[in-house]
C-alpha positions in Angstrom: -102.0 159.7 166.6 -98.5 157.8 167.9 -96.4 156.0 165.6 -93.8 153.3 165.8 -90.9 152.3 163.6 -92.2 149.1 161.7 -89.1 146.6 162.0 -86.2 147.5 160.5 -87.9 149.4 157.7 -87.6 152.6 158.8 -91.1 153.0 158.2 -93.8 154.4 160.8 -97.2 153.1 161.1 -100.0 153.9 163.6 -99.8 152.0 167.1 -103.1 151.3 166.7 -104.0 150.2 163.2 -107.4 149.8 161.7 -108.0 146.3 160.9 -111.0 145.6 158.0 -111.8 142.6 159.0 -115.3 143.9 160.4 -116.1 144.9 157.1 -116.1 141.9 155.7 -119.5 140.3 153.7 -119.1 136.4 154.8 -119.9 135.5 158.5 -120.1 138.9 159.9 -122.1 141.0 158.2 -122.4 143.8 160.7 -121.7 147.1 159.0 -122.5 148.4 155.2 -120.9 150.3 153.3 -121.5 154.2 153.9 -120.9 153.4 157.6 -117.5 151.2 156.6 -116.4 154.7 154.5 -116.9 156.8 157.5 -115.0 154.6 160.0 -112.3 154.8 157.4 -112.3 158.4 157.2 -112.7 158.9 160.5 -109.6 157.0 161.2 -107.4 158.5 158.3 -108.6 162.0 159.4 -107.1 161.4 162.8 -103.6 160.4 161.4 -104.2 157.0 161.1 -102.0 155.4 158.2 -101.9 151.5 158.7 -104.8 149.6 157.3 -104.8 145.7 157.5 -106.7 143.0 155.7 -106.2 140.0 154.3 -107.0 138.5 150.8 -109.6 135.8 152.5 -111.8 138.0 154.5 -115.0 137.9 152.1 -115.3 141.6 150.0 -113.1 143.0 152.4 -109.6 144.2 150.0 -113.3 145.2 147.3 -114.4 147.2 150.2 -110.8 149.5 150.9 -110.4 149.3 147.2 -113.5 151.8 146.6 -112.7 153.8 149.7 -109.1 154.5 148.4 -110.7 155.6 144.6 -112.3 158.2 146.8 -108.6 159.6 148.3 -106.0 161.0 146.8 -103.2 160.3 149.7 -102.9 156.8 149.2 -99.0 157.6 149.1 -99.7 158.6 153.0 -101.0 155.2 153.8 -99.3 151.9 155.1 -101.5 148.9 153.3 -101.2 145.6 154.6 -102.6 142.6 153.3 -102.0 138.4 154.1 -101.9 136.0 151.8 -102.1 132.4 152.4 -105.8 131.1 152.8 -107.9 130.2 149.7 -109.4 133.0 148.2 -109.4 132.4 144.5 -110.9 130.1 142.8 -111.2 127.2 145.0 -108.8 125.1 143.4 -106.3 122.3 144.9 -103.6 125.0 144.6 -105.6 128.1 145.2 -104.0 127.8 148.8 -100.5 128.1 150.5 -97.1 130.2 150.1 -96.3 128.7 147.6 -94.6 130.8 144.2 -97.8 129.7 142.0 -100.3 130.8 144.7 -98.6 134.1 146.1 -97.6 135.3 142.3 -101.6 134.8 141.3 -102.5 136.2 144.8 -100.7 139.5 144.8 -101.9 140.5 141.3 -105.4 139.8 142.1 -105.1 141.4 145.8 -103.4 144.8 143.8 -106.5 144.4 141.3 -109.1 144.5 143.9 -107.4 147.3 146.1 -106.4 149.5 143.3 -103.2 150.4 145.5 -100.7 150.0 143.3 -98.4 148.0 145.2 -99.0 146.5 148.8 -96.6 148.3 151.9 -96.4 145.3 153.6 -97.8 142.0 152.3 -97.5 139.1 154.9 -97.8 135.3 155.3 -101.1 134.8 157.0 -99.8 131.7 158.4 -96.7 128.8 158.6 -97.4 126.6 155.2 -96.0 123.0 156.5 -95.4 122.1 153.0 -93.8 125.1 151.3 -90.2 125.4 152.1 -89.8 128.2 153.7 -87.0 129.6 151.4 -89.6 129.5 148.6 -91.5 132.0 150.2 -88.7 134.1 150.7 -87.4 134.1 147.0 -91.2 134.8 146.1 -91.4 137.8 148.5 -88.0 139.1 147.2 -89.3 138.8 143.6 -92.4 141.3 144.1 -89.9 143.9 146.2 -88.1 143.9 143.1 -90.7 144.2 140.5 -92.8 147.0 143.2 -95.7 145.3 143.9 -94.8 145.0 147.9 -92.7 147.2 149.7 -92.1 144.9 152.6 -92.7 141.1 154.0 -94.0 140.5 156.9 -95.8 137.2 158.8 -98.5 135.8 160.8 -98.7 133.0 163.4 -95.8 131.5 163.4 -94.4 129.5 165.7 -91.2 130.4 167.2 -89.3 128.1 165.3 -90.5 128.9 162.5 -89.1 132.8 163.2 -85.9 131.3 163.9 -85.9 129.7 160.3 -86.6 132.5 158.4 -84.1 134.9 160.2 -81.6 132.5 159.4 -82.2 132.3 155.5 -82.1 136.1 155.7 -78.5 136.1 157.3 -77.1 132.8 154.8 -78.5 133.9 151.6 -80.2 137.7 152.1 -84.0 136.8 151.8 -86.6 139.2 152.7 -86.1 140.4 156.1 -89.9 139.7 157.8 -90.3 143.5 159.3 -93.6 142.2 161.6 -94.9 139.3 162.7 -98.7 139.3 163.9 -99.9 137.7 166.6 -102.6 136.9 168.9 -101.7 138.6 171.8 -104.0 140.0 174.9 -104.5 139.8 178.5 -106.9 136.3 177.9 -103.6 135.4 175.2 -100.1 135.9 176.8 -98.3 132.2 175.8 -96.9 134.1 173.1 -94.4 135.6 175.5 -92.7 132.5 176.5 -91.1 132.0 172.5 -92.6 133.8 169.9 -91.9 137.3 171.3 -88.3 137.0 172.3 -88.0 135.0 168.7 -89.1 137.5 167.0 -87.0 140.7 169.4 -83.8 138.1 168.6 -85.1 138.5 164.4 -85.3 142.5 164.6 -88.8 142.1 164.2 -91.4 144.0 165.3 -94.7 142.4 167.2 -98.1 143.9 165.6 -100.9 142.3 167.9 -104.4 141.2 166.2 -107.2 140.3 168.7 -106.5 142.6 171.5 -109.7 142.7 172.9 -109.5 138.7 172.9 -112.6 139.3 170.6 -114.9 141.3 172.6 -113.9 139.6 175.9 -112.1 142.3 177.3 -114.1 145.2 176.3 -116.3 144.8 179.1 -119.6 143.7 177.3 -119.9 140.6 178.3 -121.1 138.9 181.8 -121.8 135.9 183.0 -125.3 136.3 184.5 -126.4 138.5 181.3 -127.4 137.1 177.6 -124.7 139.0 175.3 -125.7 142.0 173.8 -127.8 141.4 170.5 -125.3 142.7 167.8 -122.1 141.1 169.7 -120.0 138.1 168.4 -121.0 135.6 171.6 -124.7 136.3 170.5 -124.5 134.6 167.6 -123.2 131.8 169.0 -125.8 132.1 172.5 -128.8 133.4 171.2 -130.5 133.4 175.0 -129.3 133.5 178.5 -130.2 129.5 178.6 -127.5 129.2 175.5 -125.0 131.4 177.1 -124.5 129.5 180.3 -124.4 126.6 178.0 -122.1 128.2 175.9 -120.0 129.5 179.2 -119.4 125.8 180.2 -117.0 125.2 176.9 -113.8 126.6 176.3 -114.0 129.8 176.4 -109.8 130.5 175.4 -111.0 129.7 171.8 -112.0 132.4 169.6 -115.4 131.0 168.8 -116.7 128.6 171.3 -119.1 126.4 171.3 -121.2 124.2 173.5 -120.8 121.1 171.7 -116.8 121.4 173.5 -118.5 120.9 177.1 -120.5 118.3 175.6 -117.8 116.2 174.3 -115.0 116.7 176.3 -114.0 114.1 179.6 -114.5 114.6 183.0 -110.7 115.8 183.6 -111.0 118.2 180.3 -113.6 119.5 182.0 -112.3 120.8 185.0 -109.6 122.1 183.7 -112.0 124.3 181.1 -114.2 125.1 184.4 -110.7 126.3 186.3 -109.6 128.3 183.1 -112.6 129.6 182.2 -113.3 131.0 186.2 -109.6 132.5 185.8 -111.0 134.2 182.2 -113.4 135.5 184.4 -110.9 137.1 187.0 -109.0 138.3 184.2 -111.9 140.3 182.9 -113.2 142.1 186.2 -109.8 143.2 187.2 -109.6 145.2 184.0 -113.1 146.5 184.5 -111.7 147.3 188.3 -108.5 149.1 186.6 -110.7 151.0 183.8 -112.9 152.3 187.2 -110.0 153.6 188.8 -108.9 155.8 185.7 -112.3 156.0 184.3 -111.1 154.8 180.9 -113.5 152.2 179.2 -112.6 148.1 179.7 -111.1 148.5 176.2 -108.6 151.4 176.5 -107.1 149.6 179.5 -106.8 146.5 177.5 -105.1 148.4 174.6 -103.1 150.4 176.8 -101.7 147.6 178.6 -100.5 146.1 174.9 -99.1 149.0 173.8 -96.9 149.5 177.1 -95.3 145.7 176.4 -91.7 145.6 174.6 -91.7 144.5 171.0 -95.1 145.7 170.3 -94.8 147.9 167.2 -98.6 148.3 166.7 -102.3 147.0 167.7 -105.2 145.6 165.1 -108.2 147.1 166.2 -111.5 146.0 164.6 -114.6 148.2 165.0 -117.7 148.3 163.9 -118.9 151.6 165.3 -117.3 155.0 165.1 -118.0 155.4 168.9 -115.9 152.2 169.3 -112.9 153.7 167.2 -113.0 156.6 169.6 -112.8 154.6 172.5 -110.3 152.8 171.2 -107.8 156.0 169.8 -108.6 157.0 173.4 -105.9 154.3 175.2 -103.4 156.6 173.4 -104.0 159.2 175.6 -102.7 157.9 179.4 -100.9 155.1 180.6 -101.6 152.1 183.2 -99.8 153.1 186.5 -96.8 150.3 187.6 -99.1 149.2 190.6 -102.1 148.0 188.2 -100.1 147.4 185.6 -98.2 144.8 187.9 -101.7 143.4 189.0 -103.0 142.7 185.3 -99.7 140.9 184.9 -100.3 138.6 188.1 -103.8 138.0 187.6 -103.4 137.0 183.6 -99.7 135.2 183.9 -100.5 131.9 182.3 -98.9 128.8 183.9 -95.3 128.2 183.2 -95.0 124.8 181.3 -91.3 122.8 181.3 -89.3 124.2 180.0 -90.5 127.6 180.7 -90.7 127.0 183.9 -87.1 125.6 184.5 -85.7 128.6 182.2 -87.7 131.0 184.3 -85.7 129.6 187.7 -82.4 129.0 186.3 -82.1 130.2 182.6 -80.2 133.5 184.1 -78.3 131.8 187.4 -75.0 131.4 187.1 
């Protein structure tokens, strides 16, 4: 196993983290328990130390909690969980960062885990109505009383990382260590501000989605149904549904048909011409995984863990042949020719004012 320095924590985590997501009891469904322990395990065994979860993924933090009663090295581990999503109750205020949500979360996230204090515990996403500060001065309170170690955040915008920064300079808030993002070969907008925000923070860049779920790892094709026990074929349960589906917008994480159906004319094309660039995207890392005879998914993951500010990757499985194939984009790296080629062929379109910056931010 490789590790990274997490932020400015001095802390080091696996580059490629074991996210419990997959584990989960709501809308998934796809693994029980003695095959959930094993992954685990399998992945702790092989030096992994950074778990993620969050607080809303249905049974999940239960799930890690009874795995952990079975260890004795839980000082060895780095825990994350986000908070931010309902996951209580169900009430008005059971939602948020704000102080009255995150001090009920955290004692009922520590409860359920049985970890006795969360290594990094992040905001699972920008609340538009909780000043910012108030977060801050909340996360600062549990590092002081030991029930997180760390803070850390998920999608934000990049002004958003540029706020937060700046209350940690003015009045010494909580110093977000990560910031988790979408981020893949199908996903690279994030480079054109939240990156280089969070590189100007001292943040690190932990990546969920990687394999742009499933898209990248080679399973899917457009003249094939999806494989019975994937994501897409529960959303295309024929080859009649999965053209159907293939017409939508395939950039979101769960498409639908019903986006073909009601979009206009114009929309329309321009979901045809991104999803037929998707497509491009997706055989030239089948073409690169040929050449080195690495599976779709190891080049995907190698390719993220070669990019600047990436501390560490999320990987969901629900296999342990896919957490093999997965540990296994540790073990080489993408030569500068292909790796040049996977940037061209997945460079999103520069939008103003990317695209001026790009041509004259550095002329002088």
């Amino acid at each position: 196993m490789n590790y990274r320095y997490l932020g400015r924590s001095g802390v080091k985590v696996s580059e490629l983290a074991l996210g419990c997501m997959t584990f989960e009891s709501g809308y998934s469904r796809n693994i029980d328990e003695k095959a959930a322990f094993a992954i685990l395990d399998s992945y702790a065994g092989q030096g992994g130390n950074f778990f993620d979860m969050a607080d809303n993924y249905p049974g999940v933090e239960e799930l890690f909690g009874r795995w952990l009663r079975t260890r004795r090295d839980r000082d060895q581990f780095v825990i994350a969980s986000k908070v931010r999503f309902p996951a209580l109750k169900g009430g008005v205020n059971d939602v948020g960062l704000t102080r009255k949500h995150l001090l009920e979360s955290i004692d009922a996230t520590l409860a359920k885990t049985g970890a006795g204090y969360i290594d990094l515990y992040q905001a699972h996403c920008y609340d538009e109505y909780t000043p910012i500060a108030e977060t801050l001065e909340v996360f600062a309170d549990l590092i002081r009383a030991g029930k997180i170690r760390y803070a850390g955040a998920s999608n934000f915008a990049g002004r958003h990382i540029a706020g937060a920064a700046a209350w940690h300079e003015l009045r010494g808030l909580p110093h977000f260590q990560s910031y988790q993002i979408q981020y893949n070969l199908l996903t690279r907008t994030p480079e054109w501000e939240v990156i280089p925000a969070a590189a100007a923070a001292g943040s690190s860049v932990n990546v969920w989605s990687p394999l742009a779920s499933g898209w990248l790892s080679g399973k899917y094709r457009p003249g094939e149904a999806p494989p019975a026990d994937s994501r897409m074929a529960r959303a295309a349960g024929n080859l009649d549904e999965w053209r159907e589906l293939q017409a939508g917008d395939l950039s979101r994480q769960f498409p639908h048909p019903r986006a073909a159906a009601e979009a206009g004319e114009f929309e329309r094309q321009e979901i045809s011409a991104a999803n037929e660039k998707k497509w491009r995207v997706i055989a030239a890392v089948e073409e690169v995984a040929a050449r080195y005879g690495k599976s779709p998914s190891q080049v995907a993951l190698a390719w993220l863990l070669a990019r600047p500010r990436v501390c560490s990757v999320v990987m969901g499985v629900s296999k342990l042949s896919q957490l093999a194939d997965n540990l296994g984009a540790m073990e080489f790296q993408i030569g500068p020719e292909e790796t040049a080629w996977l940037d061209r062929v997945s460079a999103p379109r520069l939008v103003y004012p990317y695209d001026f910056l790009n041509d004259y931010g550095s002329w002088r």
